[in-house]
MIVOGU-35499 format. One record per residue (C-alpha): residue in three letters; x, y, z; residue number from 1. Coordinates in Angstrom, 2 decimals. Last residue first. Example, Ala and Ser with C-alpha at 12.3 -4.5 7.8 and 13.67 -1.06 7.14 Angstrom:
<rec><res>Ser</res><x>13.67</x><y>-1.06</y><z>7.14</z><n>2</n></rec>
<rec><res>Ala</res><x>12.30</x><y>-4.50</y><z>7.80</z><n>1</n></rec>
This chain:
<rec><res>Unk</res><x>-21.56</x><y>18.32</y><z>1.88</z><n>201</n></rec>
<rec><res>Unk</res><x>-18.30</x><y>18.01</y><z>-0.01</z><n>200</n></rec>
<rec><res>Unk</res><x>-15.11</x><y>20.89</y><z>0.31</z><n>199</n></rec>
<rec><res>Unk</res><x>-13.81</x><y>21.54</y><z>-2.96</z><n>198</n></rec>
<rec><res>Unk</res><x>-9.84</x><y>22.14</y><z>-2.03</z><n>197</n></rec>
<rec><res>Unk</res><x>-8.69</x><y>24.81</y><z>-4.21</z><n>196</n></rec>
<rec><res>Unk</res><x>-4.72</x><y>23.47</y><z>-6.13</z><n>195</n></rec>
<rec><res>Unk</res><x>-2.97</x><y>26.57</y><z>-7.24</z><n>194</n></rec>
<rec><res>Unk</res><x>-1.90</x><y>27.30</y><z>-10.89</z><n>193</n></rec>
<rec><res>Unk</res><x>-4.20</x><y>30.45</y><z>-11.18</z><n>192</n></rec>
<rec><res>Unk</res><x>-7.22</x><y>27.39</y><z>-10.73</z><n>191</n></rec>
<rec><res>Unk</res><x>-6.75</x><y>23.91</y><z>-10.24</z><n>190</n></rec>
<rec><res>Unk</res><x>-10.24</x><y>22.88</y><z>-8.31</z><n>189</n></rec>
<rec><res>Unk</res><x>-9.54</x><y>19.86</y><z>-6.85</z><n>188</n></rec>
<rec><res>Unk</res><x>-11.41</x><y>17.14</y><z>-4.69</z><n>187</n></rec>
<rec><res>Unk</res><x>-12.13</x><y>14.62</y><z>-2.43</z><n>186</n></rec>
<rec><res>Unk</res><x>-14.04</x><y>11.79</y><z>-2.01</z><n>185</n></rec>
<rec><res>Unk</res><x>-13.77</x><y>10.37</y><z>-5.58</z><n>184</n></rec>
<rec><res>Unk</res><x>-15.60</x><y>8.48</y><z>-8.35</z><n>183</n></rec>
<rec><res>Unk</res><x>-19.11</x><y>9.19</y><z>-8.20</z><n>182</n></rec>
<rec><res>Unk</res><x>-18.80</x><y>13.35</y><z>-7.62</z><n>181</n></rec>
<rec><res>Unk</res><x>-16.03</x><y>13.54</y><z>-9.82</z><n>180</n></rec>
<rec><res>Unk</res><x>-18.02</x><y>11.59</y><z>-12.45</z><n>179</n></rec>
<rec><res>Unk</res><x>-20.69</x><y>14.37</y><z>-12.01</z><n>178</n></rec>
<rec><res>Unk</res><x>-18.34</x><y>17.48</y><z>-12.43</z><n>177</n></rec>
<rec><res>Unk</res><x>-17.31</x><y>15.91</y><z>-15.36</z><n>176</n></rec>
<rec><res>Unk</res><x>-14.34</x><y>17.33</y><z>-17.32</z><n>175</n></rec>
<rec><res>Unk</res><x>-12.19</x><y>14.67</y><z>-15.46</z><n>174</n></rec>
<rec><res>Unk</res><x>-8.81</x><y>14.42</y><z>-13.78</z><n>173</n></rec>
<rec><res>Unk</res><x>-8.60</x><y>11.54</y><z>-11.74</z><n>172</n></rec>
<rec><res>Unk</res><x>-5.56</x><y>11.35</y><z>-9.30</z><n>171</n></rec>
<rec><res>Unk</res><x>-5.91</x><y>7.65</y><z>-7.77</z><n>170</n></rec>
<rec><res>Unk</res><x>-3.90</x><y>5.81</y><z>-4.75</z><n>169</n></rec>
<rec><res>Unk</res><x>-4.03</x><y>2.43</y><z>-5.24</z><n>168</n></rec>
<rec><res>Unk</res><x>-5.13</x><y>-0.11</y><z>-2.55</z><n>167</n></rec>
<rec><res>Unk</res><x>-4.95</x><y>-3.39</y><z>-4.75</z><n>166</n></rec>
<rec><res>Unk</res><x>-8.31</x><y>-4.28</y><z>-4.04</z><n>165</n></rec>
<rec><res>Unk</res><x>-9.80</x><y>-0.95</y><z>-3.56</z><n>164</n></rec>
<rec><res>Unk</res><x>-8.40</x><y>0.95</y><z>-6.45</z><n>163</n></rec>
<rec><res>Unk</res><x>-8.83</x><y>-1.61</y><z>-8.81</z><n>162</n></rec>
<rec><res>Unk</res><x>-12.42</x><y>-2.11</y><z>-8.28</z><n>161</n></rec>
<rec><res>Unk</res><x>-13.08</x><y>1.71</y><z>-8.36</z><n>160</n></rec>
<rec><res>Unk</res><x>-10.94</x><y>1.58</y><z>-11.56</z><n>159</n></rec>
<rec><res>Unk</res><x>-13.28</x><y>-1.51</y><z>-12.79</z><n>158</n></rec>
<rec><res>Unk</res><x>-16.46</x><y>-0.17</y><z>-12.01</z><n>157</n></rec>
<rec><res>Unk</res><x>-15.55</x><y>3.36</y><z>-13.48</z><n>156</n></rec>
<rec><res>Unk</res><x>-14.69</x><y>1.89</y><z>-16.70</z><n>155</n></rec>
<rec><res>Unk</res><x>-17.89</x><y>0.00</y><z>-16.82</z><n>154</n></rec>
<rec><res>Unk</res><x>-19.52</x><y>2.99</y><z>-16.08</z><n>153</n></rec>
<rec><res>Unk</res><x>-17.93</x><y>5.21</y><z>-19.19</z><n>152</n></rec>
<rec><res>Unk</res><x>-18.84</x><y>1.80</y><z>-21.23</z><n>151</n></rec>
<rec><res>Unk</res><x>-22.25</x><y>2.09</y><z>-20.58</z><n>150</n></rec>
<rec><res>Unk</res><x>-22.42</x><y>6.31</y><z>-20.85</z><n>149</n></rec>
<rec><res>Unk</res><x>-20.42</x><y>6.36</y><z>-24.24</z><n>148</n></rec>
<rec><res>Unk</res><x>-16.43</x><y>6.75</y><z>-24.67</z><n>147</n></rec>
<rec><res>Unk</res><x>-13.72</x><y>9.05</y><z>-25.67</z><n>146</n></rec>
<rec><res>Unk</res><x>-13.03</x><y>10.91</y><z>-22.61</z><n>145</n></rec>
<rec><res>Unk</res><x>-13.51</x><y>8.18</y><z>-20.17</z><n>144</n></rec>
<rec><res>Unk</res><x>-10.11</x><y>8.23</y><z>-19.20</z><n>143</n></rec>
<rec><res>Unk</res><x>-9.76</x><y>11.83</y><z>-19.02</z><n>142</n></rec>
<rec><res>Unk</res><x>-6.49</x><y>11.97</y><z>-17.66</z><n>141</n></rec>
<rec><res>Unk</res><x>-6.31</x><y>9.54</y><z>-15.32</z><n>140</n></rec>
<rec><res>Unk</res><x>-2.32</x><y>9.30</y><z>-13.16</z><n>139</n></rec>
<rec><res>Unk</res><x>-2.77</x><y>5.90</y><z>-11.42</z><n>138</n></rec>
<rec><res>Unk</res><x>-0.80</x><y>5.11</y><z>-8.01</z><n>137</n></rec>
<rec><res>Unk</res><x>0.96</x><y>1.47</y><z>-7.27</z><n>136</n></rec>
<rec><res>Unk</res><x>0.94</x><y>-0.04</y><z>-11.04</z><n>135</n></rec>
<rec><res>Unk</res><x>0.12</x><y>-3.38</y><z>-11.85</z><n>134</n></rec>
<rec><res>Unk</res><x>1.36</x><y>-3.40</y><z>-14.65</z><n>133</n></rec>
<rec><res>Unk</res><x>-1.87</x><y>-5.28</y><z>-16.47</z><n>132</n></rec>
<rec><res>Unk</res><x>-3.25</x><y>-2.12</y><z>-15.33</z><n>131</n></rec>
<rec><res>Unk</res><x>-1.90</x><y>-0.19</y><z>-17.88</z><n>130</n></rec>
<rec><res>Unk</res><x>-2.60</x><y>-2.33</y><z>-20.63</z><n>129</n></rec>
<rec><res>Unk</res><x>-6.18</x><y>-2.63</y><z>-19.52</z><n>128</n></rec>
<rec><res>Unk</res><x>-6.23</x><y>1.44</y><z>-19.76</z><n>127</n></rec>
<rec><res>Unk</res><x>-5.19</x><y>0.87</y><z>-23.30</z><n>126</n></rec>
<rec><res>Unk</res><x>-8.02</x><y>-1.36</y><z>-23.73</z><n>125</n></rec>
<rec><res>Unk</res><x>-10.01</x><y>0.66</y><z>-22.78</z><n>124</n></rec>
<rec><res>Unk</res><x>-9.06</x><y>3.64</y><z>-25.21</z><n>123</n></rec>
<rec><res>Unk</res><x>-8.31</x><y>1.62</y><z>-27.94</z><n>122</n></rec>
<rec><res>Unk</res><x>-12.08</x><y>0.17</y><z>-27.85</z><n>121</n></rec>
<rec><res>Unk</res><x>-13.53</x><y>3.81</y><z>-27.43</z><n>120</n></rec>
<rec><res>Unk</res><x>-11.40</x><y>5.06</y><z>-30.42</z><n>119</n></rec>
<rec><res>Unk</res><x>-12.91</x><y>2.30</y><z>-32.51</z><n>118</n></rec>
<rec><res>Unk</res><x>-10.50</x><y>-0.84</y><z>-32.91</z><n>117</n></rec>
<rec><res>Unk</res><x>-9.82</x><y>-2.07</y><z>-37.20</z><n>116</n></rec>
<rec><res>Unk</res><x>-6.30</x><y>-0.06</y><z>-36.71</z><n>115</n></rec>
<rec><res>Unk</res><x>-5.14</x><y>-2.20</y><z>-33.66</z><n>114</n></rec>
<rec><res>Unk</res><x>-5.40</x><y>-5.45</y><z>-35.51</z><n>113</n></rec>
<rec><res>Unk</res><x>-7.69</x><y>-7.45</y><z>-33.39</z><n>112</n></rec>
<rec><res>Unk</res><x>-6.33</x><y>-10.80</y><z>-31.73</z><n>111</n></rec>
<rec><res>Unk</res><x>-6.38</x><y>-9.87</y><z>-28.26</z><n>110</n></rec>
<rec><res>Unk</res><x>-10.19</x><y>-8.58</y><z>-28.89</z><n>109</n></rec>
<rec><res>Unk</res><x>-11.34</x><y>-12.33</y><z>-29.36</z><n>108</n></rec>
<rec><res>Unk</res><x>-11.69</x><y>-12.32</y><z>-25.20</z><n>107</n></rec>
<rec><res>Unk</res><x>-14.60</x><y>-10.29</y><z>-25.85</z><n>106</n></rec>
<rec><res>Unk</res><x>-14.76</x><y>-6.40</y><z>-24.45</z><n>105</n></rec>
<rec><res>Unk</res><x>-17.32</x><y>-5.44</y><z>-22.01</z><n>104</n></rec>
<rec><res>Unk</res><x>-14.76</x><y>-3.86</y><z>-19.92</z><n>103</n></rec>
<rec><res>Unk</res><x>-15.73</x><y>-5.85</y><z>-16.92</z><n>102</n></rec>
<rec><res>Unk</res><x>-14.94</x><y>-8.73</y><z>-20.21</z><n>101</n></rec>
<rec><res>Unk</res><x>-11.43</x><y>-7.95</y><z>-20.77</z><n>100</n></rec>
<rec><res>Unk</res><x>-11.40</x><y>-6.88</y><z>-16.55</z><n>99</n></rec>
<rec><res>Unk</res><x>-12.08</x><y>-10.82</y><z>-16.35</z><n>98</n></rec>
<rec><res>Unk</res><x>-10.06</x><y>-12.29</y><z>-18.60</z><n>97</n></rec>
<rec><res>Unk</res><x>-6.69</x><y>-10.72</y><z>-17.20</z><n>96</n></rec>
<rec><res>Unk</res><x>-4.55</x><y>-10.34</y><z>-19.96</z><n>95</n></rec>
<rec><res>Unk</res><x>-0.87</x><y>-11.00</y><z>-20.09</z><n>94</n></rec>
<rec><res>Unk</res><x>2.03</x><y>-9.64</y><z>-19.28</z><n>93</n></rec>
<rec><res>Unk</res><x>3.83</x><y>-8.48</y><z>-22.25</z><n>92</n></rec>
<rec><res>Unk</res><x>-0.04</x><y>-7.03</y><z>-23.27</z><n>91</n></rec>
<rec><res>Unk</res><x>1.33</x><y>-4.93</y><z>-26.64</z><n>90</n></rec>
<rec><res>Unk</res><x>1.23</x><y>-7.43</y><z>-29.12</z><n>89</n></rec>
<rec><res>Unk</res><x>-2.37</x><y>-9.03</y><z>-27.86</z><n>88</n></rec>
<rec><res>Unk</res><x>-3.64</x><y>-5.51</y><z>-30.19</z><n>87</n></rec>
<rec><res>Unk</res><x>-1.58</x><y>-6.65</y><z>-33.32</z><n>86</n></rec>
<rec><res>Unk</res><x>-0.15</x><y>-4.10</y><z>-35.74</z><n>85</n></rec>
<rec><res>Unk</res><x>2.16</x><y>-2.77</y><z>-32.95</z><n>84</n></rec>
<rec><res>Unk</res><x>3.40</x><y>0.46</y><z>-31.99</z><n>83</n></rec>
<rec><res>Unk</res><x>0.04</x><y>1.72</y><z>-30.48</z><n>82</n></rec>
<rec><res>Unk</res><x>0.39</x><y>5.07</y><z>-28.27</z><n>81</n></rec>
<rec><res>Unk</res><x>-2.73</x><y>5.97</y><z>-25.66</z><n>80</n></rec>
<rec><res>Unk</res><x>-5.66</x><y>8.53</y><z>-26.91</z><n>79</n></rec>
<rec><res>Unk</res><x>-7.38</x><y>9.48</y><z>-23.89</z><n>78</n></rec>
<rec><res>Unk</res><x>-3.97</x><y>9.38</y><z>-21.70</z><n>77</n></rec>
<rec><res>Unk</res><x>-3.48</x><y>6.94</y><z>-18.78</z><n>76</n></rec>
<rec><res>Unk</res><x>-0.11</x><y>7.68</y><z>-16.65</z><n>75</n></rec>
<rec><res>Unk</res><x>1.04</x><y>5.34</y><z>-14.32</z><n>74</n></rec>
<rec><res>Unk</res><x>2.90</x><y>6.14</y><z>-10.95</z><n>73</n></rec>
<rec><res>Unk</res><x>4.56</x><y>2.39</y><z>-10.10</z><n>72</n></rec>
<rec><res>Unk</res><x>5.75</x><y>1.54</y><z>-13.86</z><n>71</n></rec>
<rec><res>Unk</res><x>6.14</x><y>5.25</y><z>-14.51</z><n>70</n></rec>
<rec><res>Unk</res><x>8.79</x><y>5.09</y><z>-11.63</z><n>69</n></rec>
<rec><res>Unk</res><x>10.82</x><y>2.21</y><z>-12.58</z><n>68</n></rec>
<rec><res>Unk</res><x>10.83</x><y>3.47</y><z>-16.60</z><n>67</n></rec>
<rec><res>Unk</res><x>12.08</x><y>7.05</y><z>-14.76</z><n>66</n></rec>
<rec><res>Unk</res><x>14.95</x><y>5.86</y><z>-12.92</z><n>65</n></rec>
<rec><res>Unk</res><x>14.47</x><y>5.96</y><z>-9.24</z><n>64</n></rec>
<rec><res>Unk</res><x>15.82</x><y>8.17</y><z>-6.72</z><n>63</n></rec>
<rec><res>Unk</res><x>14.32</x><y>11.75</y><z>-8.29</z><n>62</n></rec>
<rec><res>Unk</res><x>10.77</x><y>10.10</y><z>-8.16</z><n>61</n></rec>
<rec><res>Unk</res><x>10.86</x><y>10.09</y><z>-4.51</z><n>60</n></rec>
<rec><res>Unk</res><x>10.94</x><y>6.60</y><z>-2.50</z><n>59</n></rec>
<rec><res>Unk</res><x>8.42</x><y>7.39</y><z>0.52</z><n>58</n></rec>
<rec><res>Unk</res><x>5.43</x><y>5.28</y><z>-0.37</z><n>57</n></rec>
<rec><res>Unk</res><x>5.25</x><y>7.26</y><z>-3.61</z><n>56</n></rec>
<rec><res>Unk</res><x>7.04</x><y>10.05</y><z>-3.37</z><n>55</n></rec>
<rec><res>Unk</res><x>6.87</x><y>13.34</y><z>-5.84</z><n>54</n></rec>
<rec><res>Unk</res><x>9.06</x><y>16.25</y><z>-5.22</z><n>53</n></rec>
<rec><res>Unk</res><x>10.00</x><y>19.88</y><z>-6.09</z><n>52</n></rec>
<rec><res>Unk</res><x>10.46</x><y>21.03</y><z>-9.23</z><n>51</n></rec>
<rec><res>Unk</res><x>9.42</x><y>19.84</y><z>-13.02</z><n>50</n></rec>
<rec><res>Unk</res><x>10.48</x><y>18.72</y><z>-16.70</z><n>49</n></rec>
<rec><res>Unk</res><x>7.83</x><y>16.48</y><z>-18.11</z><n>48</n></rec>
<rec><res>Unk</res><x>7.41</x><y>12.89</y><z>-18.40</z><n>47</n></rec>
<rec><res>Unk</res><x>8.28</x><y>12.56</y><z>-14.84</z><n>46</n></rec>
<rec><res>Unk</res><x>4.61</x><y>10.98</y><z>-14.49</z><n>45</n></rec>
<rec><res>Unk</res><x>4.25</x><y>13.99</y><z>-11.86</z><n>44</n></rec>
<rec><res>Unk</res><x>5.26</x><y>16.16</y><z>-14.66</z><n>43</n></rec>
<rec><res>Unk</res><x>2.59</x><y>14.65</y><z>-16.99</z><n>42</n></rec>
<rec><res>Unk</res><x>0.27</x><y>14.68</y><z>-14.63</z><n>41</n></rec>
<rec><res>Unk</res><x>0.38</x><y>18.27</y><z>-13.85</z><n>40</n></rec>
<rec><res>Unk</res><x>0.74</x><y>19.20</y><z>-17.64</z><n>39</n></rec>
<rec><res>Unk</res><x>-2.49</x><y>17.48</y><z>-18.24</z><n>38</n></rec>
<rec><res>Unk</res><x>-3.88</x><y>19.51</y><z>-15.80</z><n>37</n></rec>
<rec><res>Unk</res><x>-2.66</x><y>22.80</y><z>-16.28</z><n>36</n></rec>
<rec><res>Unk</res><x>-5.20</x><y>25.61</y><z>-16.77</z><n>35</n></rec>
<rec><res>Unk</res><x>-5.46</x><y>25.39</y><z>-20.62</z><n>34</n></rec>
<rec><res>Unk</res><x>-9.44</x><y>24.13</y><z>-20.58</z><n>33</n></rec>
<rec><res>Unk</res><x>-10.46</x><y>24.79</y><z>-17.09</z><n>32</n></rec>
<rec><res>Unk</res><x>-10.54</x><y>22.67</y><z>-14.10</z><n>31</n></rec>
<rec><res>Unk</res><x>-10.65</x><y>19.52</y><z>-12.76</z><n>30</n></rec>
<rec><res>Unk</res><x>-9.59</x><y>17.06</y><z>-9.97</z><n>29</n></rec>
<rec><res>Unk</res><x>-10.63</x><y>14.45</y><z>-8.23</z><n>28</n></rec>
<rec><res>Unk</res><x>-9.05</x><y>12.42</y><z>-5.66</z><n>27</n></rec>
<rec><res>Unk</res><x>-9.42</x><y>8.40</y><z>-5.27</z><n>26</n></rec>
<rec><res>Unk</res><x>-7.81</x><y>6.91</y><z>-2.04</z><n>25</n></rec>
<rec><res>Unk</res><x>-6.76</x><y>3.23</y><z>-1.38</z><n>24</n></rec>
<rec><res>Unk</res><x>-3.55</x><y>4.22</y><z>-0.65</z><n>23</n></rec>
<rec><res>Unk</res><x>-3.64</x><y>7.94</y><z>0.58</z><n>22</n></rec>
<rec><res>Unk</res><x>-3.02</x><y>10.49</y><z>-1.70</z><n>21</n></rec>
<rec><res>Unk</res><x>-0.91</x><y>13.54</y><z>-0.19</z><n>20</n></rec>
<rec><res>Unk</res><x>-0.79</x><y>16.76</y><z>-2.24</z><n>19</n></rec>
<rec><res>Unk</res><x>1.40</x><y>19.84</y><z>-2.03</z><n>18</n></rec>
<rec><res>Unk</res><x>1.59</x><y>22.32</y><z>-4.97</z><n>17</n></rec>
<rec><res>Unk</res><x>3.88</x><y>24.81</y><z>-6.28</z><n>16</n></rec>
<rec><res>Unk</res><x>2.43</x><y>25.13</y><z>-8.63</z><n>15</n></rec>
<rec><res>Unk</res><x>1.82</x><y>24.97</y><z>-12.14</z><n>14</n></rec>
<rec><res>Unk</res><x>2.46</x><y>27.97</y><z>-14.70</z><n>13</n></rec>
<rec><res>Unk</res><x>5.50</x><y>25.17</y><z>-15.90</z><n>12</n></rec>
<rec><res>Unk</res><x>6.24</x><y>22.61</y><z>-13.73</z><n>11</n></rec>
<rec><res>Unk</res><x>5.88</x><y>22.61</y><z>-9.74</z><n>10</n></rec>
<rec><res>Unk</res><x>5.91</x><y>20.13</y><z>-6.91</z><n>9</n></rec>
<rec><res>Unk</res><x>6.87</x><y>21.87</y><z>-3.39</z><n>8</n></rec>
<rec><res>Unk</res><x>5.99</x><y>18.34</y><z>-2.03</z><n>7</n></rec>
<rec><res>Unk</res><x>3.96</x><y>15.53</y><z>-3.98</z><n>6</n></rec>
<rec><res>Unk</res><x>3.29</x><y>12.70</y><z>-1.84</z><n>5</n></rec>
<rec><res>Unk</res><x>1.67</x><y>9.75</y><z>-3.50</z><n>4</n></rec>
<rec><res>Unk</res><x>1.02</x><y>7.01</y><z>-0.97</z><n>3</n></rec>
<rec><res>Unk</res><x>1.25</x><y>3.09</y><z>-1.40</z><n>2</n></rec>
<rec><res>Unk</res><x>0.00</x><y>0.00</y><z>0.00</z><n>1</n></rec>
């Protein structure tokens, strides 16, 4: 069980920003088009340049090197990369069944050439990827961006699955005031670069 700690954390017209996410936890956070929230994952994915700190379970970021730390503090885009023809090409670790079909996607899928899969089907089954990892925290950036109202549940079922069997910490970003409101218990406005606690009723 795992905590993200960012301390001081900064890139860009970011920060700087302190943030604790508990194992187990799922925080929200949104905010206007341009206003840094991609960027924000991105850094603390140490895909982008940035100051300050990010821990998870006390090893910082700075410690590791980056492939190590992106395996524990995953990021999931909207649109993910493909490099193969072959969808099974990219799953090094396996599938798991099960999450195939949470996802409502048929165990045939493996074999699909990547360019024949809607945007909705690359999009969960690029989270599946990600999870097949294993990874400790979960950087979402719009993860249901792409998709309808059934699958945008089933991708909530399984993340809210993940997070409490495995005891991942979560930072959702989301467009959706309402998904914020299902998927987490606390939440960020990021606004001026500064992170404004939304207090619930």
């Amino acid at each position: 069980m795992a905590t993200l700690h960012l301390q001081q954390f900064a890139t860009r017209h970011v920060g700087p920003l302190e943030l604790c996410i508990a194992a187990g936890e799922c925080v929200g956070l949104h905010g206007a088009s341009g206003s840094g929230k991609t960027l924000l994952l991105r850094a603390i994915a140490d895909l982008d340049p940035h100051q300050g700190e990010a821990s998870l379970d006390g090893a910082a970021s700075s410690s590791l090197p980056a492939p190590d730390w992106r395996r524990s503090v995953a990021l999931v885009i909207a649109e993910s990369q493909w490099w193969c023809e072959h969808v099974g090409e990219h799953f090094d670790h396996g599938v798991n069944d099960a999450w195939l079909e949470q996802l409502g996607l048929p165990a045939a899928a493996m074999a699909w050439e990547v360019s024949r899969c809607s945007t909705g089907e690359r999009q969960r089954l690029a989270l599946l990827r990600t999870l097949m990892h294993e990874p400790a925290a979960l950087l979402l950036d719009e993860p249901t961006g792409n998709l309808d109202l059934e699958s945008t549940r089933r991708v909530e079922a399984l993340l809210d699955d993940y997070r409490r069997q495995r005891q991942a910490a979560l930072l959702w970003v989301s467009h959706d005031p309402g998904q914020i409101a299902r998927v987490a218990r606390r939440s960020f406005l990021l606004r001026d670069g500064k992170l404004e606690d939304e207090l619930r009723p």
